[in-house]
LOKOL-822317 format. One record per residue (C-alpha): x, y, z. Coordinates in pm, whole numbers, always signed. Each point is the difference from the previous one (the first is absolute). Layout:
BEGIN
NODE      c1      c2      c3
NODE       X       Y       Z
...
END
This chain:
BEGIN
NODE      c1      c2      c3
NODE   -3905    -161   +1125
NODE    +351     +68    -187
NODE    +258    -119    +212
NODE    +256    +337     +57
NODE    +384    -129      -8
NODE    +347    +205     +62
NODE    +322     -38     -27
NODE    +303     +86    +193
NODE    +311    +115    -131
NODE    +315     +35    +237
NODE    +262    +238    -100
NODE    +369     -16     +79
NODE    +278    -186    -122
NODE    +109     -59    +354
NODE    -375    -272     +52
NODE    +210    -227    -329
NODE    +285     -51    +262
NODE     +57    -284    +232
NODE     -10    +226    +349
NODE    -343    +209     -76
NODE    -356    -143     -27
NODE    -284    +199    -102
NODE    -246      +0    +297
NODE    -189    +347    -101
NODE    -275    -254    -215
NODE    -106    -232    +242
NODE    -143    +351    +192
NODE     -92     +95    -315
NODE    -200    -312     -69
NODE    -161     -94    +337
NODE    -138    +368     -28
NODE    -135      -7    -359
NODE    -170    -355     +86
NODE    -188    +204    +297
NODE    -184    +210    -242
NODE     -73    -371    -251
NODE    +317    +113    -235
NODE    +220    -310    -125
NODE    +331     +41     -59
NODE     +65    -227    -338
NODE    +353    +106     -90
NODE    +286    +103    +242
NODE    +334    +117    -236
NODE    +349     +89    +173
NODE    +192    +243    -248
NODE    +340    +125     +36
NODE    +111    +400     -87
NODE      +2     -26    -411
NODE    -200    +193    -165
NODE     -86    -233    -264
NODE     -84    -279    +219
NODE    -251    +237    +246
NODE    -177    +136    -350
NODE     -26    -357     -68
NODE    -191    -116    +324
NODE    -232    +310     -24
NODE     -69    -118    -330
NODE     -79    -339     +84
NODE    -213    +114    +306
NODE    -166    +226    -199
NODE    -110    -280    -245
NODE    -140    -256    +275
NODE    -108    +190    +340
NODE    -255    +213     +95
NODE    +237    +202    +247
NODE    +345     -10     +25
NODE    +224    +129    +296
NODE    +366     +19     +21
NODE    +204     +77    +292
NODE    +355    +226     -55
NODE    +140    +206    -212
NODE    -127    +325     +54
NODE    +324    +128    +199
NODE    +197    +270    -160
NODE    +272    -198    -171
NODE    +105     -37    -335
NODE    -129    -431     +19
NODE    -379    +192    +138
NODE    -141      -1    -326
NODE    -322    -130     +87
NODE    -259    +291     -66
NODE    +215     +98    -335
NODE     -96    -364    -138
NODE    -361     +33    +163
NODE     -55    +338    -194
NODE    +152    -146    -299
NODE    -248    -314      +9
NODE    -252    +230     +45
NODE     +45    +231    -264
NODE     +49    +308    +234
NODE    +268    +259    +125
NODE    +137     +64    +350
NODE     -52    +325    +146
NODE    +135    +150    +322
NODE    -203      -6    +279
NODE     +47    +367    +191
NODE    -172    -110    +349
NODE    +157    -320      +2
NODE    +348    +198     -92
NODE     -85    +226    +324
NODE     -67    -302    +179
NODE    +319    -177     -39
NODE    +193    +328     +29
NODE    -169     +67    +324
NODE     +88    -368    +104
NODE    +412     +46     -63
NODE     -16    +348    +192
NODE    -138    -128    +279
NODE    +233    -221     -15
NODE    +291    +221     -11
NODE     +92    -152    -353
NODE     +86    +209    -281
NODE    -270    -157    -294
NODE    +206    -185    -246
NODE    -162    +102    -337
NODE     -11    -381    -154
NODE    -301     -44    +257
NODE    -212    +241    -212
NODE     -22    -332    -214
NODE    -237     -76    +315
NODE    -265    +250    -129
NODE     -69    -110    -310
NODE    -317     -99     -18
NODE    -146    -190    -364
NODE    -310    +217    -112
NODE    -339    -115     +86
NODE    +161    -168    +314
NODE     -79     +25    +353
NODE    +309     +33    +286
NODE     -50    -201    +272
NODE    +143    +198    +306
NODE    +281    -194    +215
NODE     -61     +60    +307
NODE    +334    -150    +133
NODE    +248     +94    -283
NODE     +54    +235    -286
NODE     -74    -206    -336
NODE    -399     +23     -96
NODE    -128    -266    -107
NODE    -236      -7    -358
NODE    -355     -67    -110
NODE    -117      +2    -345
NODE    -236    -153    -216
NODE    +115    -103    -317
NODE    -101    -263    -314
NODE    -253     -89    +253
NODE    +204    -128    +222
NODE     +74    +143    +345
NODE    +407     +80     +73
NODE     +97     +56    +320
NODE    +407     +70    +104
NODE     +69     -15    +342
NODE    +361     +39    +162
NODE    +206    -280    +101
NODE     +48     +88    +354
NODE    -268    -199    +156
NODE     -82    +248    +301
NODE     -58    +237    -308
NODE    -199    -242    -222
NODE    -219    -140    +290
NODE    -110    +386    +119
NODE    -113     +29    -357
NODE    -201    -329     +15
NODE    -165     +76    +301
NODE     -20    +348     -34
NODE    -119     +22    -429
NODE     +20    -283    -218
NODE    -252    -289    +196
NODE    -246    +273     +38
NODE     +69    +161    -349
NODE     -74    -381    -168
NODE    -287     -69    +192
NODE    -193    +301     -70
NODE     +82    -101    -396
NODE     -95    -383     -16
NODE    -220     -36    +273
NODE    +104    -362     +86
NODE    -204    -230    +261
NODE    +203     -45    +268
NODE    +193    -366     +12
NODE     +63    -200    +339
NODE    +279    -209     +89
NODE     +61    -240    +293
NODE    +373    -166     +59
NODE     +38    -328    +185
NODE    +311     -95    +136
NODE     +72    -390     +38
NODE    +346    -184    +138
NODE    +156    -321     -49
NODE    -215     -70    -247
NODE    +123     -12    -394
NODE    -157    +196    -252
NODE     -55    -308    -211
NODE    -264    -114    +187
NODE    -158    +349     +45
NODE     -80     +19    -337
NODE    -106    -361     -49
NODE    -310     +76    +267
NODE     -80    +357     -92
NODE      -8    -115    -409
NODE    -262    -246     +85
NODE    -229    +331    +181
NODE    -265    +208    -306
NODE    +190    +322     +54
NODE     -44    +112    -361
NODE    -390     -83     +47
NODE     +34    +273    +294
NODE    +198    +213    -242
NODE    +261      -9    +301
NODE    +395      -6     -51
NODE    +284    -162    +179
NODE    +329     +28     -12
NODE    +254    -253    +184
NODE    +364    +184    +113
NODE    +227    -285    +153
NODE    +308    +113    +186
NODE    +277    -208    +211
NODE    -185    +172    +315
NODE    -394     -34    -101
NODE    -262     -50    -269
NODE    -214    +250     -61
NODE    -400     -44    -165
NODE    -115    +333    -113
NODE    -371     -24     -57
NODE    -152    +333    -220
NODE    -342     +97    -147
NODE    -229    +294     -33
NODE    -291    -179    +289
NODE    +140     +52    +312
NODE    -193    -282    +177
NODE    +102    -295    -289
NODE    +369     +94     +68
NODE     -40     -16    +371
NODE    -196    -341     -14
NODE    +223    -144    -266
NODE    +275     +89    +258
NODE    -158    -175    +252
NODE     -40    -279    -239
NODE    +380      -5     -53
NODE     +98     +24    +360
NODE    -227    -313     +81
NODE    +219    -208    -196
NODE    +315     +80    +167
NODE     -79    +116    +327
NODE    +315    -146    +182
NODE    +227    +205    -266
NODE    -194    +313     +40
NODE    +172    +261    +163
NODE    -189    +349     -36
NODE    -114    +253    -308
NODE    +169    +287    -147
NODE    +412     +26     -87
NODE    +113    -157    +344
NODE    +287    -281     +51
NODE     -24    -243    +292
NODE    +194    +185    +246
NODE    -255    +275     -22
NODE    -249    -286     +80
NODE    +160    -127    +256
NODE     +84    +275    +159
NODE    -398    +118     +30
NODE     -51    -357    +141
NODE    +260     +63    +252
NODE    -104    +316    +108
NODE    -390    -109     -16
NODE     +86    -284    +219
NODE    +287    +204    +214
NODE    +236    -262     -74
NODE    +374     +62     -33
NODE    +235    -160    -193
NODE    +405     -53     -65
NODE    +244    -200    -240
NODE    +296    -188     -28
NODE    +156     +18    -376
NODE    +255    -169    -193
NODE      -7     -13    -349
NODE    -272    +263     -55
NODE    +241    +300    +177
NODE    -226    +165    +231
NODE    -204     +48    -285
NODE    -289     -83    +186
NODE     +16    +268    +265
NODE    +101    +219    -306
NODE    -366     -53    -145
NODE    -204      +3    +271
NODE    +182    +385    +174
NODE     -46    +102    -357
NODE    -375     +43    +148
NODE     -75    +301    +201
NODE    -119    -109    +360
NODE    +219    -340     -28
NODE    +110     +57    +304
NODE    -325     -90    +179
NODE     +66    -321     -65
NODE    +316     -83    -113
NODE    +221     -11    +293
NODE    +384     -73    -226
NODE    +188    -237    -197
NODE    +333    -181      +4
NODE    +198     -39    -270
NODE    +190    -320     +72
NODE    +183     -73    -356
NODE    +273    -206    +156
NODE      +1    -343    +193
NODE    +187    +198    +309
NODE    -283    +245     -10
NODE    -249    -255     +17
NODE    +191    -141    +312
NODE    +100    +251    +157
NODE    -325    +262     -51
NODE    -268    -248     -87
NODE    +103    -248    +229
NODE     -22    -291    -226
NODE    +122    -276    +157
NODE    +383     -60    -216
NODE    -113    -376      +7
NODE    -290     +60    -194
NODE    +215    +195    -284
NODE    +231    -305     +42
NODE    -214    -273     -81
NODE    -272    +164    -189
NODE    +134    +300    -166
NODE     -70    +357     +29
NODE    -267      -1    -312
NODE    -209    -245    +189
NODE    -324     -58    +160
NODE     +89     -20    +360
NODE    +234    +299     -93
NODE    -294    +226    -102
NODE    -185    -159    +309
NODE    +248    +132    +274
NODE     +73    +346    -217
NODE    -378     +62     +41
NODE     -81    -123    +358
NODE    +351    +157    +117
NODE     -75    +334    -135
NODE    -379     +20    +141
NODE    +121     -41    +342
NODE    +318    +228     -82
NODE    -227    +296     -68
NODE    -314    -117    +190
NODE    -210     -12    -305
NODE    -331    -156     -61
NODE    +119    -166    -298
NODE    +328    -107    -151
NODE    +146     -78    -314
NODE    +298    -158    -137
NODE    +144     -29    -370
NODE    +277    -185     -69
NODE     +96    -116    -371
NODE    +227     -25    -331
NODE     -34    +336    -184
NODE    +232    -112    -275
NODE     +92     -12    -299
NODE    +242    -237    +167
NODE     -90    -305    +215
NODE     +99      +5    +383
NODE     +93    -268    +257
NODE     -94    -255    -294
NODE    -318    +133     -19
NODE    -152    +164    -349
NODE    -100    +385     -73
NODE    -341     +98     +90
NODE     -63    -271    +307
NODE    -105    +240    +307
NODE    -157     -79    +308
NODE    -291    +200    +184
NODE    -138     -21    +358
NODE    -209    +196    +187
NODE    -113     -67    +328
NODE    -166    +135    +306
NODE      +2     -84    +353
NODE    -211    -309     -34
NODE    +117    -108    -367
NODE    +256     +12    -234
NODE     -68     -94    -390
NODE    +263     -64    -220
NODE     +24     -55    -426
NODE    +231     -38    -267
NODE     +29    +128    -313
NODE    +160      -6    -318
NODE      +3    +336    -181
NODE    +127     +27    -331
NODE    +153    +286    -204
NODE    +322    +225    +109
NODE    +100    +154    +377
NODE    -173    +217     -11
NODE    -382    -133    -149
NODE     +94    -303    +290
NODE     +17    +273    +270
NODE    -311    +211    -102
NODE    -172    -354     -15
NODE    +116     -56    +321
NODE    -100    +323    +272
NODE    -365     -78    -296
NODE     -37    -334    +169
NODE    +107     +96    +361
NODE    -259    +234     +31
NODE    -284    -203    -165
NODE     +78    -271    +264
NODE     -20    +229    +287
NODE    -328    +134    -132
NODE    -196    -329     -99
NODE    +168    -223    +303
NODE      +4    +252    +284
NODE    -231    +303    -110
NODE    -325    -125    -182
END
């Protein structure tokens, strides 16, 4: 069976800046690898002419389908379908019902139609518009060199209707592709180093499986693929058995998603004490619709005074241990369980950096968590800057909570 690749081509000169990342092809890819479509190439291209016929060209040479995203606006840098035609070795021609259909759309609107967006219904002969439901631009099919082009618009409310809507159905009515399955695994605490050494020791090629490690500050993912259903979910299983104390749940979840579901499973509440970490902590876990089943607040006490004064930290322990300490964390925690009557408490206390604090180095926090019959406390020394040391930090906070207090 020939394996049936694409490639994704982002338009815009704004996605080679520092302030604008190109999320329209990681839609674009989970959906094509639905449908058993791999995406081999991925290109980012600014507004030149040149440098667009270029990619096309390349893409054209290497991939079975190729789909860009932009450029179809009616501006003088939307000169997508001109190079597309061009490529193709056919003319542009003015689509009259799509020409209705944008009219229509500016009247509606009360907008007198500016005639530059009559640029918008050109359409390359031979090609197919694909109808945008949310905006004005169509998007383009066409066959050509025996390759498939599709151009879809840049604004991804637009492009995804036209996904959903016309080009995953459109591709697999042409190739046909059996179906491939995926499972994700989410571990904590646990490097990716020695991830990989277990799962390159298990005969996933024998099983004609894939997997695919993705190691963040927060988790490490294991993403397990393969056309038999069953092998992937065994082989999962298989995985899981070898770290089943960093295991944490499936799909694209972080560990306050997990421990929120443990929480509410158990109907447990919980609250926190931070220092260096900001309130970052409660920050994560309200991110979460429902949160506030079981996350009763948070107090942000940055400063020694507010540790006194809110947290009731005894002053003498700052004195003689410090404020980034272990009986520090121990009283933030306890203190701020009984302060909002929560099952559970936790406490962080550290050195964010980049500079050292009360003689102490960068990246040395403190963690407790505690309920009403036990408290656990551990240190740790994060590298990397402020803020990889705080991300680290709320990372390990909740994986303590869930292994120590919800397994």
């Amino acid at each position: 069976m020939k394996k049936i690749t694409a490639e994704l081509i982002a338009i815009g000169s704004e996605l080679l800046g520092p302030s604008k990342t190109d999320t329209n092809s990681l839609y674009v890819t989970k959906q094509l690898n639905k449908i058993g479509i791999e995406v081999g190439y991925k290109t980012v291209v600014g507004d030149h002419r040149d440098n667009l016929k270029n990619a096309f060209q390349t893409a054209l040479s290497r991939t079975d389908i190729i789909i860009s995203t932009g450029g179809l606006g009616p501006t003088e840098d939307d000169f997508t379908k001109d190079i597309i035609a061009e490529l193709c070795g056919v003319k542009l021609k003015l689509n009259e019902e799509i020409l209705k259909n944008l009219k229509d759309r500016f009247a509606k609107r009360g907008i007198e139609f500016p005639e530059n967006s009559k640029k918008m219904a050109l359409i390359p002969e031979n090609a197919t518009a694909i109808p945008n439901g949310p905006g004005a631009a169509p998007g383009i099919y066409i066959e050509c060199r025996g390759k498939t082009i599709i151009l879809l618009p840049g604004v991804p409310r637009e492009m995804q209707f036209m996904v959903e809507n016309f080009v995953i159905e459109k591709l697999n009515e042409k190739y046909k592709l059996p179906k491939k399955f995926s499972i994700t695994m989410n571990f904590a605490s646990i490097p990716e180093a020695v991830i990989d050494n277990t799962l390159k020791e298990l005969p996933f090629n024998k099983h004609q499986i894939e997997y695919a490690i993705l190691a963040s500050l927060r988790k490490v993912q294991v993403i397990l693929s393969g056309y038999n259903e069953k092998k992937v979910s065994d082989f999962s299983e298989k995985v899981i058995s070898h770290f089943p104390e960093a295991f944490f749940g499936y799909g694209d979840i972080f560990l306050e998603n997990a421990v929120l579901d443990l929480l509410t499973e158990k109907n447990k509440t919980v609250s926190f004490a931070e220092s260096c970490t900001g309130g970052w902590l409660g920050k994560l876990i309200t991110d979460i619709p429902g949160s506030s089943k079981a996350f009763l607040g948070g107090i942000v006490s940055y400063s020694n005074e507010a540790k006194i004064n809110i947290l009731k930290v005894p002053k003498e322990t700052i004195e003689k241990f410090g404020a980034v300490s272990p009986q520090t964390a121990f009283f933030m925690a306890n203190n701020v369980r009984k302060i909002f009557n929560s099952d559970f408490g936790v406490g962080i206390t550290g050195v964010a950096g980049p500079s050292q604090s009360e003689k102490k180095p960068a990246g040395l926090v403190y963690i407790a968590a505690c309920s009403n019959e036990k408290t656990i406390v551990k240190k740790y020394n994060f590298r990397g800057n402020r803020d990889m040391v705080r991300q680290q930090s709320t990372s390990r906070a909740f994986d303590l909570l869930r292994r120590e207090f919800l397994k």
